[in-house]
N, C-alpha and C positions, 0 to 999 in steps of 0.2 A: 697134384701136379699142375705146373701154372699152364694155362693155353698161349699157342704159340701162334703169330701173323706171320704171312707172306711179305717181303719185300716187295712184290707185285712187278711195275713194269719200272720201279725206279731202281731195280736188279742196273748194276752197270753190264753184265754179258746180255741180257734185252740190245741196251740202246749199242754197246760194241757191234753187237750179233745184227741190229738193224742196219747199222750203216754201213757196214762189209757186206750186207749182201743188195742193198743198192747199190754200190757201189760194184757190187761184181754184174749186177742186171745191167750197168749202163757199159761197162766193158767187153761184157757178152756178147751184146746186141751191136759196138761198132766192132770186135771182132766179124763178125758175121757180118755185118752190111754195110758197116764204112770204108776208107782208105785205108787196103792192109799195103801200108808200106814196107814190103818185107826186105826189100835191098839194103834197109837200114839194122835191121834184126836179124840176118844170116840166114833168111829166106823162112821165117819163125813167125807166126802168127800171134805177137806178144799178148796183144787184146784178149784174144781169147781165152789163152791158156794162163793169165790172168785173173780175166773175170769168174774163169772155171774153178780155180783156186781158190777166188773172194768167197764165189760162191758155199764151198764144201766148206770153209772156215767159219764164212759167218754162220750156216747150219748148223754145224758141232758147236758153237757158243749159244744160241737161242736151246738147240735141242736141250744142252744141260741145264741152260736156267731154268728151262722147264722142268726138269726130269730130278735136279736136285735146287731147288728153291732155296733161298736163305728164309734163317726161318726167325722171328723178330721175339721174343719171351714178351709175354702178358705184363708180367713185373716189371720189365724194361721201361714198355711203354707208358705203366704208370707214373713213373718213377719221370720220363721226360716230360711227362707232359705238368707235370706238379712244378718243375724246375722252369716253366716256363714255355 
């Protein structure tokens, strides 16, 4: 049976999974302590309930890539690395 490599952190649900959940940290945080202009949003705290949502999405893409890895064949890798 050949042995098999992790795609590791160049997984594209890592790097999705990272920048949805900066991106929900920086929404978070002006929900919570910047200009909630809410006359403009029906009185709705969009920031927040935003970054809350970044947040929980970016998690469930990292938690998978974690949890199910792509996983690379032995053979594969020989076989690119011969081709150049």
């Amino acid at each position: 049976m050949a042995r098999r490599n992790q795609a590791g952190l160049f997984d594209i649900r890592n790097i999705i999974g990272g920048l949805l959940l900066a991106y929900g940290v920086i929404l978070l945080l002006m929900g919570l302590f910047g200009d909630q202009a809410r006359d403009k949003t029906g009185d709705i705290n969009a920031n927040l309930w935003a970054g809350i949502a970044l947040l929980v999405v970016g998690g469930v893409m990292v938690v998978w890539a974690v949890t199910r890895p792509v996983l690379v064949p032995e053979d594969q890798l020989e076989q690119d690395s011969e081709d150049g």
